[in-house]
C-alpha positions in Angstrom: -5.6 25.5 -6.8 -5.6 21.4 -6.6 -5.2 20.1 -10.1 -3.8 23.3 -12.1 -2.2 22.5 -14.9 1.1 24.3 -15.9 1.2 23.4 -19.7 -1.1 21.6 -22.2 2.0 20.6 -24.5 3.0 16.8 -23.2 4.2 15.8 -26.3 6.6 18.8 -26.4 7.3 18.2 -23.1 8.0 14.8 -23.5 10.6 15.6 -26.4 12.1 17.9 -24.0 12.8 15.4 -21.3 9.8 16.5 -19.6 6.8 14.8 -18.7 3.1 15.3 -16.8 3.7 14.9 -12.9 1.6 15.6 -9.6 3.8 17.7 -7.3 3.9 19.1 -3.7 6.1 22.6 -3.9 4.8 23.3 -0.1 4.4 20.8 2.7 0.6 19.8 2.8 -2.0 18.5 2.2 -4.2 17.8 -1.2 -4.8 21.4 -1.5 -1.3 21.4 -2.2 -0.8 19.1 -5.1 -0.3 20.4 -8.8 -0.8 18.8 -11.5 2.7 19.8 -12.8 5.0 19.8 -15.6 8.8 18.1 -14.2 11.7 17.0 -15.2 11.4 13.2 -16.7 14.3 11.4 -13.9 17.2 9.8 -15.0 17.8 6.4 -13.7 20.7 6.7 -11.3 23.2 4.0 -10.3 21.0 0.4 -9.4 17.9 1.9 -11.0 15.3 1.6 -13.8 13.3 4.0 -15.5 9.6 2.5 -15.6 6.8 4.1 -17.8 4.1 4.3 -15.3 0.8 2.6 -15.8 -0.7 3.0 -12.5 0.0 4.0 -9.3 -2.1 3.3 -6.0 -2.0 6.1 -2.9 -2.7 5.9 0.2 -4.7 7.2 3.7 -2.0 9.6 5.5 0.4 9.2 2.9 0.5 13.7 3.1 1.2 13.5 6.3 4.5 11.2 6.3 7.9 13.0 7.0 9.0 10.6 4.6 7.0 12.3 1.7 8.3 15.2 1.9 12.0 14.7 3.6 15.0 12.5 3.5 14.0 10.7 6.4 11.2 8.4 8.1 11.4 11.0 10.6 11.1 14.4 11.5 14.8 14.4 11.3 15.2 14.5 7.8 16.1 17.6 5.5 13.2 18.9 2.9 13.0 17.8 -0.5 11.1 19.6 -2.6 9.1 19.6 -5.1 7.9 16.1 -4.3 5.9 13.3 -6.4 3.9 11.8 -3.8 1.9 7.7 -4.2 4.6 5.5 -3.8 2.9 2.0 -5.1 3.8 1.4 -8.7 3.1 -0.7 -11.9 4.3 -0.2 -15.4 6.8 -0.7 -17.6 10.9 -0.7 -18.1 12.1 1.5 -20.5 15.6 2.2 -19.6 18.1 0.8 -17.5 20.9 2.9 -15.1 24.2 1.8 -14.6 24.7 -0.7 -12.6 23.1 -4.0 -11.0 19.4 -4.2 -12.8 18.1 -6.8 -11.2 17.7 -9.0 -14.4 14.7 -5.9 -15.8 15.3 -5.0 -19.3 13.2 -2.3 -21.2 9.8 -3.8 -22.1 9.5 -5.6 -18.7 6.5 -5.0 -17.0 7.2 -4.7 -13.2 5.2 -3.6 -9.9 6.9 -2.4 -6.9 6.4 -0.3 -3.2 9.0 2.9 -4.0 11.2 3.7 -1.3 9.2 6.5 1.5 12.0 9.0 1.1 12.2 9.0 -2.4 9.8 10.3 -5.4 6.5 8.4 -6.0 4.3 7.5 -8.9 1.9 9.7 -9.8 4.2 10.9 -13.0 4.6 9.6 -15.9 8.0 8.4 -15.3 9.7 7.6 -12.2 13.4 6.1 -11.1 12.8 3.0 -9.0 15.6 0.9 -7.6 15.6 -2.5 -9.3 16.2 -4.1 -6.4 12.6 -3.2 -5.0 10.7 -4.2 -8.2 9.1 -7.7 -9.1 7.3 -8.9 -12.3 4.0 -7.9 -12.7 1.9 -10.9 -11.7 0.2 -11.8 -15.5 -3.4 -12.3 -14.0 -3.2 -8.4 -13.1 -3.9 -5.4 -14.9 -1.8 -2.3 -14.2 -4.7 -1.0 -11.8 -5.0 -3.9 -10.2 -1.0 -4.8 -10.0 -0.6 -1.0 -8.3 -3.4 -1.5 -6.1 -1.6 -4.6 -4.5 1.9 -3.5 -3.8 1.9 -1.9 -0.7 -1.2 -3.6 1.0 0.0 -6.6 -0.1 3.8 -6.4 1.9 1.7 -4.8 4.2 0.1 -7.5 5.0 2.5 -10.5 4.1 5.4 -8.7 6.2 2.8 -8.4 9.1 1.7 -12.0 9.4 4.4 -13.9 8.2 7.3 -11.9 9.7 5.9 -10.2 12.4 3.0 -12.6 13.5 4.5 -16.1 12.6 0.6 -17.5 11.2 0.5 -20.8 9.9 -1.9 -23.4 9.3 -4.5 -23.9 12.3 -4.1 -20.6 13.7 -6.9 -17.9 14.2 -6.5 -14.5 13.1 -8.4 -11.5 13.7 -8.5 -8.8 10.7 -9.4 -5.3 12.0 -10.7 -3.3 9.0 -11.0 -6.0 6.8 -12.8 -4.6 4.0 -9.7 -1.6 3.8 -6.9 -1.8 1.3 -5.1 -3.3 4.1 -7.3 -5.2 5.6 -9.2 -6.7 2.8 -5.4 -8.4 1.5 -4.4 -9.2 5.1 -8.2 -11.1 5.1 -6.8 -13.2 1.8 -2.8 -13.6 3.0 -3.8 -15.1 6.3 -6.7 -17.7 4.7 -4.0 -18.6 2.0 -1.7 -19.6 4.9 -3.9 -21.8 6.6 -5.7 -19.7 9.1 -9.3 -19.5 10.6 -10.5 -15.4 9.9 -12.2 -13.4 11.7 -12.6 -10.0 11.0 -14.3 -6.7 11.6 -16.5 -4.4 8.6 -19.1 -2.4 8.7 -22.3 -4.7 8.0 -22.7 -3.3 4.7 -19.0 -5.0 3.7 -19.8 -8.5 5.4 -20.7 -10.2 2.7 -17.4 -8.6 0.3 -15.3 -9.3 3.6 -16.6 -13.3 3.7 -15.5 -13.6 -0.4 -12.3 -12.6 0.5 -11.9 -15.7 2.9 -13.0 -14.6 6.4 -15.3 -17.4 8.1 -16.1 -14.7 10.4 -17.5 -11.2 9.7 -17.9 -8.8 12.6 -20.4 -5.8 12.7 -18.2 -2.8 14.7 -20.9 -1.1 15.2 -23.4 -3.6 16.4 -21.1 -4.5 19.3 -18.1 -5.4 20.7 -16.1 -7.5 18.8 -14.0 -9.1 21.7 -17.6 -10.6 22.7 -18.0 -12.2 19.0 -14.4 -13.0 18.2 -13.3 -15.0 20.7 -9.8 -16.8 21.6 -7.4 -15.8 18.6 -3.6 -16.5 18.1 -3.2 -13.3 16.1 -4.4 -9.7 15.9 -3.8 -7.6 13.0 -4.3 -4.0 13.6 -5.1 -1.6 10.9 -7.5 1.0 13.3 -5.4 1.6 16.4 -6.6 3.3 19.1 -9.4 2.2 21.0 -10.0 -0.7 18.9 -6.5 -1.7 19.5 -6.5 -1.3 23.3 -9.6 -4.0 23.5 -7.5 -6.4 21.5 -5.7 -7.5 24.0 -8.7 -9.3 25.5 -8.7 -12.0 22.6 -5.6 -12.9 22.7 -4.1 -15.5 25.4 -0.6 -16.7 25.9 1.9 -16.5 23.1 -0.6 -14.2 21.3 0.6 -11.5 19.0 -1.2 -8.0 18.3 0.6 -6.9 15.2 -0.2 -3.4 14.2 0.2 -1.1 11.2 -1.8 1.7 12.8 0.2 2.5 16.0 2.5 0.8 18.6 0.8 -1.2 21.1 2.3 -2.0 24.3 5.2 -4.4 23.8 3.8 -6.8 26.2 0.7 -7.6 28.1 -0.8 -10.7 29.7 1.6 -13.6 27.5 1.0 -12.0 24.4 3.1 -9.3 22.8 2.9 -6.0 20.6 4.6 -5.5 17.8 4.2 -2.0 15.4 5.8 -2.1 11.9 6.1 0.3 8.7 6.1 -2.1 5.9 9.8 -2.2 3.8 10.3 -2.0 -0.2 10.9 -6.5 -0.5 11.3 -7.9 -3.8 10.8 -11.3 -2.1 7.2 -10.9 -0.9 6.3 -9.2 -4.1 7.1 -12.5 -5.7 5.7 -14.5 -2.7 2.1 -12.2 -3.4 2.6 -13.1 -7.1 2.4 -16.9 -6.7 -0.5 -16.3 -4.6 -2.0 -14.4 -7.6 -1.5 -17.1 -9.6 -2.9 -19.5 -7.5 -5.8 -17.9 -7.7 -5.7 -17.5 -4.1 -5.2 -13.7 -3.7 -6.8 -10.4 -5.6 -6.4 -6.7 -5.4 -9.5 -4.9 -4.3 -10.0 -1.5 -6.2 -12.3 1.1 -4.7 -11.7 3.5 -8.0 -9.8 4.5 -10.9 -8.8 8.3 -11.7 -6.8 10.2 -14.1 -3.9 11.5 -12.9 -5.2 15.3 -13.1 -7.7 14.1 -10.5 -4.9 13.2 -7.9 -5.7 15.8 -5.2 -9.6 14.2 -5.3 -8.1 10.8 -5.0 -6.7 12.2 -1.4 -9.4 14.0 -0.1 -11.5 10.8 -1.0 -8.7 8.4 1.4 -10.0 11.4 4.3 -13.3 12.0 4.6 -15.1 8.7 2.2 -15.5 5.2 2.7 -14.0 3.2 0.5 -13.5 -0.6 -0.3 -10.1 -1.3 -1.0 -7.2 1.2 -3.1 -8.3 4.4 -4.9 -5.9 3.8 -7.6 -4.3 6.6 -10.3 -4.4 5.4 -14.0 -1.4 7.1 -15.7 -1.3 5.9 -18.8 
């Protein structure tokens, strides 16, 4: 049953060297999640042991290899029991051996976890230092979760992947998502013009975010409304991906998150990307933070008991932004 607990006796636990987790014991999907008690890790080599705050999960996140192997693919050897949402933010409390990356205990710190490794949704988890950043100050621990993965998501797909500067025009798929509504802020921060797609009832949301352009999906075709863009970010796939292509001219770039587009069609190219654990654009979203020029959008907060409900949420509800687990 989704949400069982084990043992009502954290403190004892805790003393033990034991602590409240949510863990996979079968491949699965939400129906498979207990709320567990596990071993509290041991920061290995490189690593910190962070008290978690809050961690953020995310749409498909179940059905990874990663989550439940030792590999992005279906390659990889199992690894169970497994603690799945892999955005983080809380606080040092003991260092590993090894290279810390300047964290000491008491620093509070926000991070994307590594796909093969353990997640979040614990009360303790052992995160290389090398993939953690200070949290930015104008964030809560919700909020500082919430923005980790969308974030790099976003920052690694149009500044590394889609090259946009000031001047050029971007097109948002999905903007009011967790992806989409950061990708909406990243690119209007660098300097572009935004268009992006919502559902009507998100237009206005999706325009506070920075878009000059909001388009209805399901009023029409976007590629009518849109037109001529330099870039394409793709967090749909499918058939909204395959009509992309019409928006974008010579030297264009589709960049997609969803699926891999072809790598080349008309002048413009297609590029597919999984986003990478990068202390660098942590601190690059951070400034932005604190420029006031970039937020994290939180759909909802749960308890970490409620974990399996946060999933089946991400699968068959709307929702505006992260669906974010409040550990502490």
């Amino acid at each position: 049953m989704s949400g069982t607990t084990r043992d009502d006796a954290t403190g004892a636990h805790e003393a033990e060297g034991r602590m409240r987790a949510v863990r996979g014991h079968r491949r699965g999907g939400p129906e498979r999640l207990l709320y567990d008690v596990a071993p509290r890790p041991v920061p290995g080599d490189g690593e910190v042991l962070v008290a978690v705050r809050s961690a953020s999960i995310t749409a498909g996140e179940l059905d990874w290899d990663a989550t439940w192997t030792d590999a992005l693919d279906d390659s990889g050897s199992p690894r169970l029991p497994i603690v799945p949402a892999k955005e983080v933010s809380g606080t040092v409390v003991e260092n590993g051996p090894g290279d810390s990356a300047g964290l000491r205990p008491g620093d509070d710190v926000f991070g994307l976890i590594p796909f093969t490794r353990d997640g979040a949704a614990a009360q303790f988890t052992a995160v290389p230092a090398a993939v953690l950043a200070p949290k930015p100050p104008g964030l809560d621990h919700d909020q500082a979760a919430a923005l980790a993965m969308p974030g790099l998501t976003a920052w690694q797909g149009l500044v590394r992947h889609g090259g946009v500067d000031p001047g050029k025009r971007v097109l948002v798929h999905g903007g009011a998502g967790g992806v989409g509504s950061v990708a909406v802020q990243i690119a209007a921060a660098l300097g572009a013009s935004v268009v992006a797609t919502a559902r009507a009832a998100d237009a206005e949301f999706v325009r506070g975010l920075g878009a000059e352009t909001v388009i209805d999906y399901a009023a029409g075709r976007f590629e009518d409304a849109a037109g001529p863009v330099d870039v394409v970010f793709d967090t749909v796939g499918g058939e909204t991906q395959e009509r992309s292509w019409q928006v974008l001219g010579d030297g264009g770039v589709l960049v997609s998150v969803a699926s891999p587009p072809e790598s080349e069609r008309g002048g413009a190219r297609g590029v597919f990307f999984i986003v990478e654990p990068d202390r660098e654009g942590l601190l690059a979203l951070s400034r932005l933070v604190e420029q006031g020029r970039l937020r994290a959008s939180v759909d909802r907060v749960l308890p970490l008991s409620e974990t399996p409900q946060g999933y089946l949420a991400l699968e068959h509800e709307h929702h505006r932004g992260k669906i974010v687990l409040h550990v502490a």
